[in-house]
C-alpha positions in Angstrom: -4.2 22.5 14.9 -7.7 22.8 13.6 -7.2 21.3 10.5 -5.2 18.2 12.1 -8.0 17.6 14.8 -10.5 17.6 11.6 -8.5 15.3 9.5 -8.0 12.8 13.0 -11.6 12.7 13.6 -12.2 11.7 10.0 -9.8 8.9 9.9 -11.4 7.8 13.6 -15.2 8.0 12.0 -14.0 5.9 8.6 -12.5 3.2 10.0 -15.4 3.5 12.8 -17.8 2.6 9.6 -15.8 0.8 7.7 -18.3 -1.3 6.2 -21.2 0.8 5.6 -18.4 3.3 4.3 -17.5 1.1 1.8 -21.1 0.5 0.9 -21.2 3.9 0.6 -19.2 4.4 -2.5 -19.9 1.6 -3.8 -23.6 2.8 -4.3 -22.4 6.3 -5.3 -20.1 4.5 -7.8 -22.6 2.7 -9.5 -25.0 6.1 -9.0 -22.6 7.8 -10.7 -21.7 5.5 -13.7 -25.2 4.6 -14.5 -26.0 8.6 -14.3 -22.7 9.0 -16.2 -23.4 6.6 -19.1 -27.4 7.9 -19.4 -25.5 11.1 -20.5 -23.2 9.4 -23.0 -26.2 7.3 -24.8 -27.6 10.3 -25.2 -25.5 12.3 -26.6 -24.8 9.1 -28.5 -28.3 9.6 -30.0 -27.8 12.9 -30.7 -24.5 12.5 -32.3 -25.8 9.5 -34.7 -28.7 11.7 -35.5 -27.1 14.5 -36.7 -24.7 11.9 -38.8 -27.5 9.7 -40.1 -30.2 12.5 -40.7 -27.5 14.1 -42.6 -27.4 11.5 -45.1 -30.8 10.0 -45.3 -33.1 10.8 -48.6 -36.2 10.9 -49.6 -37.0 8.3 -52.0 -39.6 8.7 -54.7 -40.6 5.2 -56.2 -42.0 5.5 -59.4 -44.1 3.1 -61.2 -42.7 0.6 -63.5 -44.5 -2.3 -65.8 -44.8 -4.9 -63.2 -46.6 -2.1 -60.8 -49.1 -1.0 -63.0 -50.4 -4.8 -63.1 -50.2 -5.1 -59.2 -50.0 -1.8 -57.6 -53.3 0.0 -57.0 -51.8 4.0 -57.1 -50.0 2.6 -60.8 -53.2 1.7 -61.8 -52.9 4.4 -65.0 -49.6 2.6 -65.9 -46.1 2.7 -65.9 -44.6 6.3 -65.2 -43.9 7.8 -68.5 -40.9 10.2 -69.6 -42.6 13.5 -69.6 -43.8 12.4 -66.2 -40.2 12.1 -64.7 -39.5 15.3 -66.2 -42.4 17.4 -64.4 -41.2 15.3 -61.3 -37.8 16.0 -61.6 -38.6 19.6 -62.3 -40.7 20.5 -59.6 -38.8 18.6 -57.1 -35.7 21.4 -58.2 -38.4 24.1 -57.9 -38.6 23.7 -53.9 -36.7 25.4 -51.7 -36.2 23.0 -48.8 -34.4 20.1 -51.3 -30.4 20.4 -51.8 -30.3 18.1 -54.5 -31.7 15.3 -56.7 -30.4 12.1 -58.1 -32.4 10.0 -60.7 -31.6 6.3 -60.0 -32.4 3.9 -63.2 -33.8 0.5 -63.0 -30.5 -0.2 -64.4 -28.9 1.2 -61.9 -30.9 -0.1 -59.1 -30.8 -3.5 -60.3 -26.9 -3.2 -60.2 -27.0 -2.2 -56.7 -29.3 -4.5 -55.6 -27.3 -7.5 -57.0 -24.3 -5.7 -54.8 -26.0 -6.0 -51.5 -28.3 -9.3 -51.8 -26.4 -11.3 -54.1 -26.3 -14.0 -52.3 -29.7 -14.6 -51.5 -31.7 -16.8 -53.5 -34.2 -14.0 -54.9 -31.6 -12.3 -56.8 -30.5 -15.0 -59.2 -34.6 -14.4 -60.7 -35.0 -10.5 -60.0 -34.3 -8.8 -63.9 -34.1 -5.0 -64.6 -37.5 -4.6 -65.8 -38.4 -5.7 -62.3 -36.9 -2.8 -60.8 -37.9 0.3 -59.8 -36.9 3.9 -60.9 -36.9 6.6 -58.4 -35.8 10.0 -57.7 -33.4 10.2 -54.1 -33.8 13.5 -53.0 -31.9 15.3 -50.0 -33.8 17.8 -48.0 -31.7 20.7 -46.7 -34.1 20.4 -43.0 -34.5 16.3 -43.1 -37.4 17.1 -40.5 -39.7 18.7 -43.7 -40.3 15.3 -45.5 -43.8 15.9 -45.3 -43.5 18.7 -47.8 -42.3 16.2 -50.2 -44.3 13.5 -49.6 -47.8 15.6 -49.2 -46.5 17.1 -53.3 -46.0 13.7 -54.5 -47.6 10.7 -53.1 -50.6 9.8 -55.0 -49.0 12.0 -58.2 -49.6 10.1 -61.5 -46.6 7.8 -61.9 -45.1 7.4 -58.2 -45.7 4.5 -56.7 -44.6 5.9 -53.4 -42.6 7.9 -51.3 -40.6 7.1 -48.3 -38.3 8.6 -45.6 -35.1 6.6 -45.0 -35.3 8.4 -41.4 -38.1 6.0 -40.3 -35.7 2.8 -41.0 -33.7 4.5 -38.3 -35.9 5.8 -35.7 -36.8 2.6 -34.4 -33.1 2.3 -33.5 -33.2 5.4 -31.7 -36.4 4.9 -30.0 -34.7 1.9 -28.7 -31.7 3.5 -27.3 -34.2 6.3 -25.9 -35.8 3.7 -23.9 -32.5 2.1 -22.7 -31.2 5.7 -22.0 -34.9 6.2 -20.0 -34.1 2.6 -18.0 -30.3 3.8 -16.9 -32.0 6.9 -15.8 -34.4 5.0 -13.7 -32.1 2.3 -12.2 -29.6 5.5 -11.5 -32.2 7.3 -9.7 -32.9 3.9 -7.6 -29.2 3.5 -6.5 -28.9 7.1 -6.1 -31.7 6.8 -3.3 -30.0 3.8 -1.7 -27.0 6.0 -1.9 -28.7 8.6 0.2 -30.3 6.1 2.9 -27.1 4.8 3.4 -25.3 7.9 3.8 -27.9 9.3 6.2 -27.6 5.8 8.1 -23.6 6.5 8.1 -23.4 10.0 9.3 -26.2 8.5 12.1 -24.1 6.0 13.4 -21.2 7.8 13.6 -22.4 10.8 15.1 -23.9 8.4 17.8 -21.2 6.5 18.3 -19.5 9.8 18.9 -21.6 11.6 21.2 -19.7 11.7 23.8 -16.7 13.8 22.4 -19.5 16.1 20.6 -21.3 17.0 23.9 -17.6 17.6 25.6 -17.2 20.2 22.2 -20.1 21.8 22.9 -19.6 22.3 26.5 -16.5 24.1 25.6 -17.7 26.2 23.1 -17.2 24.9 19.4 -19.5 25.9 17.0 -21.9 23.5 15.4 -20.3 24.1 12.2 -17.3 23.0 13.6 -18.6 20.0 15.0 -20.1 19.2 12.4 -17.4 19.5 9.9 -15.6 16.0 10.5 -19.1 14.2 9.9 -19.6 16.0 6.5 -16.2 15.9 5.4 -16.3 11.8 5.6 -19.4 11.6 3.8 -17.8 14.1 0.8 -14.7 11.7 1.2 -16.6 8.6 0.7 -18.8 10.5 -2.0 -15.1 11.9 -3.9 -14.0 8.5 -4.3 -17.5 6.7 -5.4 -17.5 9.8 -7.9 -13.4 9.0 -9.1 -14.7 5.0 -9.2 -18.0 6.0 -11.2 -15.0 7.8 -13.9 -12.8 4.7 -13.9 -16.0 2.8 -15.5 -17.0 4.8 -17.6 -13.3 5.2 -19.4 -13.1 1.6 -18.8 -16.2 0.8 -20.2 -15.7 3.4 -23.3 -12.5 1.7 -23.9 -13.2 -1.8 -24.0 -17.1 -1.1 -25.6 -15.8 0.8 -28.5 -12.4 0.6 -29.1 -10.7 -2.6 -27.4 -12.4 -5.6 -26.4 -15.8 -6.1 -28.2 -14.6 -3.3 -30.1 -17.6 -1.7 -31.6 -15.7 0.6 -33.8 -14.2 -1.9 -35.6 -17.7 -4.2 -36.3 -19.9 -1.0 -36.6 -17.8 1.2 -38.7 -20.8 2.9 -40.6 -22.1 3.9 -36.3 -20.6 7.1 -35.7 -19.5 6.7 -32.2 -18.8 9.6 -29.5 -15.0 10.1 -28.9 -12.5 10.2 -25.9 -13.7 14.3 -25.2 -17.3 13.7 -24.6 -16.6 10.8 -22.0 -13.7 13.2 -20.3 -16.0 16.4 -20.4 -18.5 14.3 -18.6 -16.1 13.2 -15.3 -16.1 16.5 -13.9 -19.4 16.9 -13.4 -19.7 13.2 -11.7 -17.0 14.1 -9.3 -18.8 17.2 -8.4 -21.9 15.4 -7.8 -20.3 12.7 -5.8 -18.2 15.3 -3.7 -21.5 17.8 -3.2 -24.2 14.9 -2.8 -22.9 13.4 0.4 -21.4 16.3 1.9 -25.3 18.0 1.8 -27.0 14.6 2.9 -24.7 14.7 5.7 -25.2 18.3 6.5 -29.0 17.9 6.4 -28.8 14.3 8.7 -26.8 16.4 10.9 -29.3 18.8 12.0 -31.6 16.1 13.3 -29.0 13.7 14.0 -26.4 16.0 16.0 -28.2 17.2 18.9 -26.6 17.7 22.2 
């Protein structure tokens, strides 16, 4: 009997405030997704990182003929034979590098004419033009300093570079869009709150009346209470389901259907189906428990009789 006069007084206080119910999740919802999706990007991040760092080299860029004539650290020429060789050697000496590959001019003109052949440059690039190099991978991509602190400014290299750094600036920039969702998440969850607090107000005044007839009787404030938390948990439950149904909608049309990033970014390793679905139950819990302690907390101010 309990349970029934509960569940009729939270029908009576949602139709009550229908409108600012409705605002209610709707806020919550977007809350929710924005907090949702800051959680995916980042683990987007991290999951590209650990892809991309895995692959990345360090490239060593020696000298060739045309350097020694226009570069100022080739100033002592082109990088001679027995000069590779110490290189090479001492680059197999360290500890933190898995392996080395020695990339020709030949060989670098040949992939070069691969990826820019149709640009107007290549048809007057020529072999000779091309640099040599050693592309070294690091077991701990994070040590490149080791590397290049050895070898830059070493007789024959013209210089040393981390691929990482080509990258970083694309993660920086999903940082910072990750920092902005964050930011516009913790706006609307405020709003959420205000409006929540505004809700359970309302209807506890409009309610008064049966309240102070509980209280004269004897209910507990726990039990009074319980009908105006349990709406705003209600309202909160279904912004949080809402909040899920975008961010599966949204990782199904982003990635896979729609503008299908999977298909036009094939070399992006994207986050699957389990990290959106091990996300969702931690944005229901949140949109269940959020409201349902707003509520509580409004009601001690709010609910006096």
């Amino acid at each position: 009997m309990r349970a029934q006069f509960v569940l009729s007084e939270i029908g009576v206080g949602l139709r009550r405030n229908l409108t600012m119910t409705f605002a209610v999740i709707v806020s919550v919802a977007l809350s929710l997704a924005l907090f949702g999706g800051a959680l995916l990007m980042r683990e987007q991040v991290s999951t590209m990182k650990d892809y991309w760092y895995d692959k990345v080299n360090v490239s060593i860029f020696l000298c060739n003929k045309t350097d020694a004539a226009t570069a100022p650290k080739c100033s002592k020429g082109a990088v001679t034979g027995q000069q590779k060789e110490q290189i090479e050697a001492d680059l197999k000496k360290m500890d933190i590098v898995e392996n080395v590959h020695h990339e020709s001019a030949d060989e670098a003109f040949k992939h070069y004419k691969e990826q820019y052949s149709d640009t107007a440059i290549a048809s007057v690039i020529t072999p000779d033009q091309m640099q040599e190099s050693f592309r070294v991978k690091l077991k701990d991509p994070e040590k490149y300093k080791v590397v290049a602190t050895a070898f830059a400014g070493r007789d024959g290299v013209e210089s040393v570079q981390d691929q990482r750094n080509i990258l970083q600036n694309l993660f920086d920039l999903m940082n910072g869009m990750n920092i902005a969702a964050l930011g516009v998440m913790g706006l609307m969850l405020i709003i959420a709150l205000m409006l929540i607090v505004n809700t359970v107000r309302v209807s506890a005044f409009s309610r008064r009346r049966e309240t102070g007839i509980m209280r004269l009787v004897g209910a507990s404030s726990f039990y009074i209470q319980m009908p105006f938390i349990m709406e705003a948990a209600f309202a909160g439950l279904l912004g949080g389901a809402v909040a899920c149904v975008l961010l599966l909608v949204g990782r199904y049309f982003l990635i896979d259907h729609g503008i299908a990033l999977a298909d036009k970014m094939q070399l992006v390793n994207f986050i699957g189906w389990d990290a959106v679905l091990a996300k969702l139950p931690l944005v229901i819990a949140i949109g269940l428990l959020m409201p349902a302690v707003a509520a509580f907390v409004a009601l001690r101010k709010y609910l006096k009789v």
